[in-house]
C-alpha positions in Angstrom: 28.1 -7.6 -13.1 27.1 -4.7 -11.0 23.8 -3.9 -8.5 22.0 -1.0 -9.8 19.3 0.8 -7.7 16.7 2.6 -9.7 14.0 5.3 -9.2 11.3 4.5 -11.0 8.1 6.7 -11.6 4.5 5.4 -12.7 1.0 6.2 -13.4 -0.9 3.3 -11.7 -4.2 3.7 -13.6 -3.6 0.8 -16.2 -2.2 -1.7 -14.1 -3.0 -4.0 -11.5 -0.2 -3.0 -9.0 3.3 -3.1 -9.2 3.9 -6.6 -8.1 3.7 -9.3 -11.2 0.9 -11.6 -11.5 0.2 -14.4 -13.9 -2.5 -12.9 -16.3 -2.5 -9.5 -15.3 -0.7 -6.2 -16.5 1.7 -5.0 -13.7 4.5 -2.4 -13.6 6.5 -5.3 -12.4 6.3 -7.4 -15.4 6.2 -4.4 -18.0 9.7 -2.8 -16.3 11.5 -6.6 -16.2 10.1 -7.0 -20.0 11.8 -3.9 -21.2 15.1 -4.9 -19.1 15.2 -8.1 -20.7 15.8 -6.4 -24.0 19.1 -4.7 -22.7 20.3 -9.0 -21.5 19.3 -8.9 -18.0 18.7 -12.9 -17.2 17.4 -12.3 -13.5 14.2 -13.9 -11.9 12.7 -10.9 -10.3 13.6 -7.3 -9.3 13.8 -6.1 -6.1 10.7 -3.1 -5.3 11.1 -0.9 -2.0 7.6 -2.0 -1.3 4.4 -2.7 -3.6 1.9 -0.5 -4.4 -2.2 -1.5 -5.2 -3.6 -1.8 -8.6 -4.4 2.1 -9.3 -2.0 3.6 -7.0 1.0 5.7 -8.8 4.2 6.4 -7.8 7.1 9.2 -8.3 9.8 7.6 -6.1 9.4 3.7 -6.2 13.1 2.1 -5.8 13.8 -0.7 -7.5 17.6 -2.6 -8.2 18.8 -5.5 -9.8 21.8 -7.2 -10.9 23.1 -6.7 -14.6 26.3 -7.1 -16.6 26.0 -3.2 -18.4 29.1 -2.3 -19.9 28.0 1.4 -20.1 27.7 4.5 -18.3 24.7 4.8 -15.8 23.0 7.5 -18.4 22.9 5.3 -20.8 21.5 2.1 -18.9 18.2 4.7 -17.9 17.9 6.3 -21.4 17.2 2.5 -22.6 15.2 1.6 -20.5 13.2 4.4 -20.9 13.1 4.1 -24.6 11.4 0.3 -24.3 9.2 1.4 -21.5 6.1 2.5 -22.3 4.8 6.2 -21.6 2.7 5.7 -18.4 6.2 4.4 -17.2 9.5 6.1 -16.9 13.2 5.6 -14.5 13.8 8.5 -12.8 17.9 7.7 -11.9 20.3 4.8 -12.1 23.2 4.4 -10.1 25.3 1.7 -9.3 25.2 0.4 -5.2 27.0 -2.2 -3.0 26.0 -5.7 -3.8 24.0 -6.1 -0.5 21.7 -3.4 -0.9 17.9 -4.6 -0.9 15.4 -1.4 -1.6 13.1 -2.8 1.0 15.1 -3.8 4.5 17.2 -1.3 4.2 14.6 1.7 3.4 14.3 3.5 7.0 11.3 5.8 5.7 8.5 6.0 3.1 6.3 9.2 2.1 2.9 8.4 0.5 1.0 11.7 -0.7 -3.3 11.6 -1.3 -4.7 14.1 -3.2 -8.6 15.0 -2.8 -11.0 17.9 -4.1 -13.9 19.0 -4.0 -16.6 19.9 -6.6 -20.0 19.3 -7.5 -19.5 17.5 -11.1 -16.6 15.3 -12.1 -13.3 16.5 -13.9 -11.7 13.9 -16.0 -8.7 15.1 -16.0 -8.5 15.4 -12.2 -9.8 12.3 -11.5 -7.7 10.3 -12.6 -5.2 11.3 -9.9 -7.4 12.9 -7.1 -10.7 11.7 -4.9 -13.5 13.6 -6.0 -15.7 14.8 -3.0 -18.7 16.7 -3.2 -18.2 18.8 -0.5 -15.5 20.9 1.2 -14.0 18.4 4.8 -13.4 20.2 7.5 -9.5 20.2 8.0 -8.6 21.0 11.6 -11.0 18.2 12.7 -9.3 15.7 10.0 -5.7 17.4 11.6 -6.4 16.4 14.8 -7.5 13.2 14.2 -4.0 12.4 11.9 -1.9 13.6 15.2 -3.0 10.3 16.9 -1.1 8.5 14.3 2.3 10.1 15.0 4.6 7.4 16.3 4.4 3.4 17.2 1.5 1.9 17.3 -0.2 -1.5 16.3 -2.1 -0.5 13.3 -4.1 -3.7 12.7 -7.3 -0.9 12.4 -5.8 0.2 9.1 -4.6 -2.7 7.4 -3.2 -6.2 7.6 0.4 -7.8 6.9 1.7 -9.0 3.8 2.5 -12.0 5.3 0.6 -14.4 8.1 2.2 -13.7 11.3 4.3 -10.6 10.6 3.9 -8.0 13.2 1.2 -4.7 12.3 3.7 -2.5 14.2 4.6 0.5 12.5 6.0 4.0 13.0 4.7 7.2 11.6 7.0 10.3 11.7 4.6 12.8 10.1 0.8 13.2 9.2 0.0 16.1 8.1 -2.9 17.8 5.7 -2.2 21.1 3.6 -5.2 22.8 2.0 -5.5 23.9 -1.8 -7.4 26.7 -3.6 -9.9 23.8 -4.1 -8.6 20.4 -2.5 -6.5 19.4 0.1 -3.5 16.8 -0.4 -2.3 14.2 2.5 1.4 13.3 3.2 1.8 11.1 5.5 5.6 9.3 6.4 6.4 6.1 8.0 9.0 3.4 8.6 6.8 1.2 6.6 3.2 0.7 5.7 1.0 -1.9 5.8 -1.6 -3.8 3.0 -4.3 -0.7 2.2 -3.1 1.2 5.2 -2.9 4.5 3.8 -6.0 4.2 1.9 -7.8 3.3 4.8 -6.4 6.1 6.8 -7.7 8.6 4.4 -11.3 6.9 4.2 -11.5 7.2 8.0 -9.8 11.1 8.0 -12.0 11.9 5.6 -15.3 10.7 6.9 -14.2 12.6 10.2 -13.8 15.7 8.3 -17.0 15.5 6.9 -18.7 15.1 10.3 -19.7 11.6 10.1 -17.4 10.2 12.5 -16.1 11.5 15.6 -12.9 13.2 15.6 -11.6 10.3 18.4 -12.4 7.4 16.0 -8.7 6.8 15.3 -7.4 7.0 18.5 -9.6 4.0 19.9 -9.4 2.6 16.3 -5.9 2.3 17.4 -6.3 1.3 20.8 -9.1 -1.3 20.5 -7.6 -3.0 17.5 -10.5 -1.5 15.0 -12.6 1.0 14.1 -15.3 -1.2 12.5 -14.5 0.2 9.1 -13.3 -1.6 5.9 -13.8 0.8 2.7 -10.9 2.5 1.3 -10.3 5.9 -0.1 -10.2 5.8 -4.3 -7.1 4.4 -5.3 -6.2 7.1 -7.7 -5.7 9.3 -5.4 -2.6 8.1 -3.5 1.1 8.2 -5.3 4.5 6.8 -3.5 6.6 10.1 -3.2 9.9 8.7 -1.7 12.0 6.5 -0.3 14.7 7.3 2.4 17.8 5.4 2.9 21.2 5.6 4.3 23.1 8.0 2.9 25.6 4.9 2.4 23.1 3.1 0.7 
């Protein structure tokens, strides 16, 4: 029996999220479906974090136990061939037994895309927020620096469990501007529920003039900024997760 850590890549638009549920479609239950055909007998795989129904990914890690008595290639070209196509493994490699994709992750990089344009693109939509005017990006810079390092970001989002602390610690924020769109990467020790998303909203409507460019400093310092919509969820895709190099 060995502990196999994963990279798994997704497109987040048919599914409810990666974590299972009971009568939903998640990426969750579709990846431990297809492992069960290769004779893994496990409860439940271990994600580096969970993403929100809509929300895609390049570089969730996932890893499990499984008695596999080939090489590593092998175990991600059959998994591959019973996932289906909005689903694929990235890598496989075997790991020590105590490695957990989540405690021991030391940073995550989430990625937003946005354009602008005055009628919808299908084919851009389904991985971009559509706006119908250019933001302004210095002003939606400035206010992302405020983010950079710890803070209590209760403002942003909420624990996924009662009582956990809204601590976290962001290493970079940082927005790069395209011929006709603008992308978002933000990295941090960890993230909490519909943080990111909500960080974009608020960025955004500060780019577009309708909030001052302050509103996430005292949004960070008060405890809230008195908003609670979230940027699309189409636009935002899980890029990476940093470990050890040991791990």
């Amino acid at each position: 029996m060995a502990h196999y850590k994963l990279i798994l890549a997704y497109d987040g638009t048919n599914y409810n999220g990666f974590q299972r549920q009971a009568i939903k479609t998640s990426v969750q239950a579709t990846f431990e479906e297809a492992l069960r055909r290769l004779g893994w007998q496990g409860r439940s795989i271990m994600p580096s974090g969970r993403t929100d129904s809509g929300v895609h990914a390049r570089g969730q890690v996932i890893s499990f136990n499984l008695d596999w008595k080939h090489p590593d290639t092998d175990l991600q070209n059959a998994l591959n061939a019973f996932l289906p196509a909005d689903i694929a493994v990235q890598s496989v490699a075997q790991v020590a037994a105590d490695f957990h994709p989540r405690y021991d992750a030391l940073q995550r990089q989430y990625c937003y895309q946005l354009y602008w344009q005055a009628a919808r693109d299908p084919l851009r939509d389904r991985y971009a927020w559509r706006l119908e005017r250019k933001p302004e990006l210095a002003r939606m810079q400035a206010a992302a620096n405020d983010l950079l390092g710890e803070h209590d970001f209760i403002a942003f989002g909420k624990a996924l469990k009662e009582g956990a602390t809204t601590t976290r610690r962001i290493f970079s924020a940082d927005w790069v501007e395209e011929e006709d769109g603008m992308s978002f990467t933000i990295v941090g020790n960890a993230f909490l529920y519909h943080m990111v998303r909500r960080i974009v909203y608020v960025l955004v409507r500060i780019g577009l003039g309708d909030l001052p460019t302050e509103t996430v400093r005292l949004g960070l310092e008060s405890g809230s900024t008195g908003i609670v919509s979230l940027a699309p969820a189409r636009g935002l895709t899980l890029e990476a997760v940093t470990f050890n190099e040991d791990k």
